[in-house]
N, CA, C and O atoms as a GROMACS GRO file, in nm:
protein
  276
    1UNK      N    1   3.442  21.179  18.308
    1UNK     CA    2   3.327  21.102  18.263
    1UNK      C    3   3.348  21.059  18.117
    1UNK      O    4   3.392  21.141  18.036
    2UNK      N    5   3.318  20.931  18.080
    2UNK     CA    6   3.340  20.894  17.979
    2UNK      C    7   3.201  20.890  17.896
    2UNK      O    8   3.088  20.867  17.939
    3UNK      N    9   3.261  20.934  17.699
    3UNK     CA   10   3.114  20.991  17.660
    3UNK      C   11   3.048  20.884  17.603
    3UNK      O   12   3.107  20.848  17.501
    4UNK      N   13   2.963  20.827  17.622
    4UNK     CA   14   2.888  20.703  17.542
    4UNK      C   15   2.901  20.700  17.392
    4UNK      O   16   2.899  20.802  17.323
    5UNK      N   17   2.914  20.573  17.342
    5UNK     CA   18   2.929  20.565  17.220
    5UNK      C   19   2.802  20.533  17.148
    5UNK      O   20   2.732  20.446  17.198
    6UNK      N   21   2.758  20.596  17.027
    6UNK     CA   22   2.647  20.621  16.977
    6UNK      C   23   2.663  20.508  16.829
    6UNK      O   24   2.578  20.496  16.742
    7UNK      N   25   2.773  20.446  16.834
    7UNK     CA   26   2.802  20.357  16.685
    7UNK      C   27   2.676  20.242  16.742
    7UNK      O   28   2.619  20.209  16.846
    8UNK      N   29   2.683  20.197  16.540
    8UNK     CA   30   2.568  20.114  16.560
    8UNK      C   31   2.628  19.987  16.646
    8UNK      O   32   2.564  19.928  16.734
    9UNK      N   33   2.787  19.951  16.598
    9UNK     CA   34   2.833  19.813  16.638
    9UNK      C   35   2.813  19.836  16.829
    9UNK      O   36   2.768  19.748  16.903
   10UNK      N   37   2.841  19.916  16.855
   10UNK     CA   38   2.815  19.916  17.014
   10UNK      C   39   2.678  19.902  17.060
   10UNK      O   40   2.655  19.816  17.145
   11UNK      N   41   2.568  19.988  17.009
   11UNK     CA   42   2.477  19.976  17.049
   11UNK      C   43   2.390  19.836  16.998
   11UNK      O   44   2.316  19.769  17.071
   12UNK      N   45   2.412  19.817  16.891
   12UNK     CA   46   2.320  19.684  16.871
   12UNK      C   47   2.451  19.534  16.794
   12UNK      O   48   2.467  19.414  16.819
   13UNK      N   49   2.493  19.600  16.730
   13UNK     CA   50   2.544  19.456  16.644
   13UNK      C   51   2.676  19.371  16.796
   13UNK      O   52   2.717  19.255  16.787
   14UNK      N   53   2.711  19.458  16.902
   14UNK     CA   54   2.808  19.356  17.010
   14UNK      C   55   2.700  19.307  17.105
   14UNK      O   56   2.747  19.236  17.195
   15UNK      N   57   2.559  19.327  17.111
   15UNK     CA   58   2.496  19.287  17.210
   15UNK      C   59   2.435  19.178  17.138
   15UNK      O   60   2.422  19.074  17.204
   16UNK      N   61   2.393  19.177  17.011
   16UNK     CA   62   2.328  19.049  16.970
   16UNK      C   63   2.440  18.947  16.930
   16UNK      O   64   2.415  18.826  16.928
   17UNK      N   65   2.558  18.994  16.901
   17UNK     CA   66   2.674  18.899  16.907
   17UNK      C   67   2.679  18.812  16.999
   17UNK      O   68   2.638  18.697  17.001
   18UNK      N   69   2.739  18.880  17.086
   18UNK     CA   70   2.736  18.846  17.230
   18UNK      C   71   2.604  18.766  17.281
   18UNK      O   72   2.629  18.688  17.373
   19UNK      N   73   2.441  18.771  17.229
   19UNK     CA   74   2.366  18.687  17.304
   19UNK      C   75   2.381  18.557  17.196
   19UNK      O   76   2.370  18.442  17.239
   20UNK      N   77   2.400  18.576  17.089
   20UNK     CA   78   2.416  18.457  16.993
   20UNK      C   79   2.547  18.339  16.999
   20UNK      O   80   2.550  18.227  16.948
   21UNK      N   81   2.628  18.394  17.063
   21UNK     CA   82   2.746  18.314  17.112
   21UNK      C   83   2.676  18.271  17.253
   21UNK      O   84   2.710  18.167  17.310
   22UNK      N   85   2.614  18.325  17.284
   22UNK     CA   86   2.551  18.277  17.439
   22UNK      C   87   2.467  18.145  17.406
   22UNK      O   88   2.470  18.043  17.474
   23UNK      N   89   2.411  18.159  17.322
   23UNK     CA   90   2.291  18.063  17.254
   23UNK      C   91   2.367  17.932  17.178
   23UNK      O   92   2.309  17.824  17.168
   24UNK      N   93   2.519  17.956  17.122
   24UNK     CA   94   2.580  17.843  17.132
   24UNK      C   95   2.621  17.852  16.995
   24UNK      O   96   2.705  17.771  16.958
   25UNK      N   97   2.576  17.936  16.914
   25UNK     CA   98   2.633  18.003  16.770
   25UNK      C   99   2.806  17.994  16.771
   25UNK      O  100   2.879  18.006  16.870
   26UNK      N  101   2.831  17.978  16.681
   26UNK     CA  102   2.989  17.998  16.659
   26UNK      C  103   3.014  18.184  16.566
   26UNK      O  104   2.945  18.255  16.493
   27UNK      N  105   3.126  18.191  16.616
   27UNK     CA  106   3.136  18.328  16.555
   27UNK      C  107   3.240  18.342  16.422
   27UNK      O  108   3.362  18.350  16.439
   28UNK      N  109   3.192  18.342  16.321
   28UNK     CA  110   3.305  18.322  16.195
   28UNK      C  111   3.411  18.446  16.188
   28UNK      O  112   3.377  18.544  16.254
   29UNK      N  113   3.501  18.453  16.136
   29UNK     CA  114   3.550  18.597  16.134
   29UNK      C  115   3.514  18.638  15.967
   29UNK      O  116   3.454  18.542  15.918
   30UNK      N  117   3.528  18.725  15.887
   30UNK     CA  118   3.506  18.771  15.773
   30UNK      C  119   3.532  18.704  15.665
   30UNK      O  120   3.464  18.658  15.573
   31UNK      N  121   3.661  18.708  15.697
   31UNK     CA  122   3.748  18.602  15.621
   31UNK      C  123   3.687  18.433  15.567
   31UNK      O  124   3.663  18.384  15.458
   32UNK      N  125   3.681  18.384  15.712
   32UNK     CA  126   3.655  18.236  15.684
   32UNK      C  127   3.487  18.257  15.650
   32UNK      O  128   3.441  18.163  15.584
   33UNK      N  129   3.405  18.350  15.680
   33UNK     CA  130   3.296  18.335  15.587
   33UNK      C  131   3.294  18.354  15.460
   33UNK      O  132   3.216  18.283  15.396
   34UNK      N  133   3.373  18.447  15.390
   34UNK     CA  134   3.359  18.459  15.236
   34UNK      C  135   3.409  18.348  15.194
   34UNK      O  136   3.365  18.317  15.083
   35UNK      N  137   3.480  18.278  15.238
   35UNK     CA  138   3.554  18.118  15.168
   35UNK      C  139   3.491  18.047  15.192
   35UNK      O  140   3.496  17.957  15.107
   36UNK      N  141   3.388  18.020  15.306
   36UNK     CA  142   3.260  17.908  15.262
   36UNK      C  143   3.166  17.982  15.220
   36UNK      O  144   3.059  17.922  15.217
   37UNK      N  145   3.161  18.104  15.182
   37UNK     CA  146   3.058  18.129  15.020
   37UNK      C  147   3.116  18.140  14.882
   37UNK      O  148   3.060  18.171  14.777
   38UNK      N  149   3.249  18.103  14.910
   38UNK     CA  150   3.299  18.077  14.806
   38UNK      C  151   3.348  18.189  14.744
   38UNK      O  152   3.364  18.211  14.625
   39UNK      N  153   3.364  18.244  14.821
   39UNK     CA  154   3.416  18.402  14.766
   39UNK      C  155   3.356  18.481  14.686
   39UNK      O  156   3.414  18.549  14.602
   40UNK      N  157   3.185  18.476  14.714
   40UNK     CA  158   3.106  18.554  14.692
   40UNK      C  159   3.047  18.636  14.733
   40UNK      O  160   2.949  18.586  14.677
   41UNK      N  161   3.003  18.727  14.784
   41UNK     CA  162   2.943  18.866  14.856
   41UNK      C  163   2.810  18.795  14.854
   41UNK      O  164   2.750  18.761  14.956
   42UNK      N  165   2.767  18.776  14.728
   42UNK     CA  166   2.643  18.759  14.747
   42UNK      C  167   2.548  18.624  14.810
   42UNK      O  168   2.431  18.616  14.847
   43UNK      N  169   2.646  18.537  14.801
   43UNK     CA  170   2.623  18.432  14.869
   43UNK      C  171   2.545  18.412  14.995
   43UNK      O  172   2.606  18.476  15.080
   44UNK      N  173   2.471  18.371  15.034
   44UNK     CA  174   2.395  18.404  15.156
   44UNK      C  175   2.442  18.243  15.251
   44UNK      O  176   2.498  18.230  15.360
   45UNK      N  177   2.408  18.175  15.184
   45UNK     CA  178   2.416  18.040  15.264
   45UNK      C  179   2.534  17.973  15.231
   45UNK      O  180   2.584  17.989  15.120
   46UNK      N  181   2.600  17.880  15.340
   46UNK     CA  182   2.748  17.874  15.371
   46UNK      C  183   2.726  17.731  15.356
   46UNK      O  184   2.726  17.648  15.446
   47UNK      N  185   2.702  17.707  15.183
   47UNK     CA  186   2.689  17.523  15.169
   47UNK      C  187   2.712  17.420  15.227
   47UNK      O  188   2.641  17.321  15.247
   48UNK      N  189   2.866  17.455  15.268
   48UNK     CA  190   2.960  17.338  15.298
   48UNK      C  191   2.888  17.311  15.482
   48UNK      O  192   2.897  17.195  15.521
   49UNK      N  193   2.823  17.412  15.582
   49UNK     CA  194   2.786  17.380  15.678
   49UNK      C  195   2.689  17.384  15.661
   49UNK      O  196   2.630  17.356  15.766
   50UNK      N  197   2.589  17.414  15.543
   50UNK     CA  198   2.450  17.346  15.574
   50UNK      C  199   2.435  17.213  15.532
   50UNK      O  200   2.327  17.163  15.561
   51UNK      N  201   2.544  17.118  15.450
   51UNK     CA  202   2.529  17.006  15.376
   51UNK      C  203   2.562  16.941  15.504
   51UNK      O  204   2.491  16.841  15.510
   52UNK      N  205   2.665  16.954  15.648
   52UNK     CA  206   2.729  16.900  15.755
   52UNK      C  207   2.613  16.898  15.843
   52UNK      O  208   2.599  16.800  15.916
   53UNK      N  209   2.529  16.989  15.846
   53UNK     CA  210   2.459  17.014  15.978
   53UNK      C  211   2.284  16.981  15.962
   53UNK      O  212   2.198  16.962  16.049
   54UNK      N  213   2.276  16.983  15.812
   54UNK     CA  214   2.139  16.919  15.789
   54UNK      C  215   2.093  16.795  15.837
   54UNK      O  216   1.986  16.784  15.897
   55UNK      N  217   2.212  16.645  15.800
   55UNK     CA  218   2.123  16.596  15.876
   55UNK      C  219   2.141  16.514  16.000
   55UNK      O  220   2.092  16.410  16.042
   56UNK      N  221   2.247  16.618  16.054
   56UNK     CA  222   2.204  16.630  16.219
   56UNK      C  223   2.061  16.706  16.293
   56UNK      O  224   1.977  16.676  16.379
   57UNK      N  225   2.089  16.808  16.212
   57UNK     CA  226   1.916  16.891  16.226
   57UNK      C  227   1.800  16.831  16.245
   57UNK      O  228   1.707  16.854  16.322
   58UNK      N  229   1.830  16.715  16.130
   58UNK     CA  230   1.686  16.672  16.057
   58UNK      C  231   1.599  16.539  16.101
   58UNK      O  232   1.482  16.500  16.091
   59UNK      N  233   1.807  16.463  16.191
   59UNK     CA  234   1.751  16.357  16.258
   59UNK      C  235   1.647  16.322  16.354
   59UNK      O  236   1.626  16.393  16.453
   60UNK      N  237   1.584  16.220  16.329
   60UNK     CA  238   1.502  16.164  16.475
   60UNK      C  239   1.506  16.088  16.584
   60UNK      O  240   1.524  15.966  16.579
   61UNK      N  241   1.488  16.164  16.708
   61UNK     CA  242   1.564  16.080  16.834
   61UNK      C  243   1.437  16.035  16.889
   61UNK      O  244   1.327  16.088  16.907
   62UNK      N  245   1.497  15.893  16.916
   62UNK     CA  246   1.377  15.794  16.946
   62UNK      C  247   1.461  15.743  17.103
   62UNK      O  248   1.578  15.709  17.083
   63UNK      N  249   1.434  15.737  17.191
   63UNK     CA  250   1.481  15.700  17.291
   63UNK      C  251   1.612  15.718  17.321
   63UNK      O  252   1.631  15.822  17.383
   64UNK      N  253   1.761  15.620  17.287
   64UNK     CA  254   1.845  15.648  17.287
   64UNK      C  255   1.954  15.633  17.160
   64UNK      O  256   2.077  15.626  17.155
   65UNK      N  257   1.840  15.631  17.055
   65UNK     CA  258   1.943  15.669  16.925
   65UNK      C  259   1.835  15.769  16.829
   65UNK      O  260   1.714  15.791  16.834
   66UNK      N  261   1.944  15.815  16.744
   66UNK     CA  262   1.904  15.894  16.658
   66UNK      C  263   1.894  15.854  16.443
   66UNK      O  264   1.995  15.849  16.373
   67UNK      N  265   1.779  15.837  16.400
   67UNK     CA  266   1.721  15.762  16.342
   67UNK      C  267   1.702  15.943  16.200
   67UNK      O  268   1.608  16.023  16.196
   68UNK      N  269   1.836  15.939  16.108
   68UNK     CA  270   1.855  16.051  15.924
   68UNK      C  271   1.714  16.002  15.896
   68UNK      O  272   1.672  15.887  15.889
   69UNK      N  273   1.645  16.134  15.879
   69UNK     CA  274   1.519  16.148  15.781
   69UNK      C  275   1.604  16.105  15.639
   69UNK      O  276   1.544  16.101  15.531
   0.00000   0.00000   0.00000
């Protein structure tokens, strides 16, 4: 019998991984996140893809085109 693993990464941080890649999230590895924070720890937000993805976000779809706030 094999003994269950009691780590946090098993019990919670591979299951919400795993549903967030389900949801269509991309998964960074360590690495390529500290280099779009610029090689800061403290950095929270990853500029270079929120400046790319804003204003796709932000656009408005009107029938069959999409119309940058």
């Amino acid at each position: 019998m094999t003994t269950p693993s009691f780590l946090e990464d098993h019990a919670s941080q591979v299951p919400a991984l795993q549903l967030l890649l389900s949801m269509g999230y991309t998964y960074l590895p360590p690495a390529e996140a500290l280099r779009l924070r610029g090689g800061k720890y403290s950095q929270v937000l990853l500029e270079e893809v929120l400046r790319r993805k804003l204003p796709e976000i932000n656009a408005i779809r009107q029938s069959s085109s999409k119309t940058a706030l």
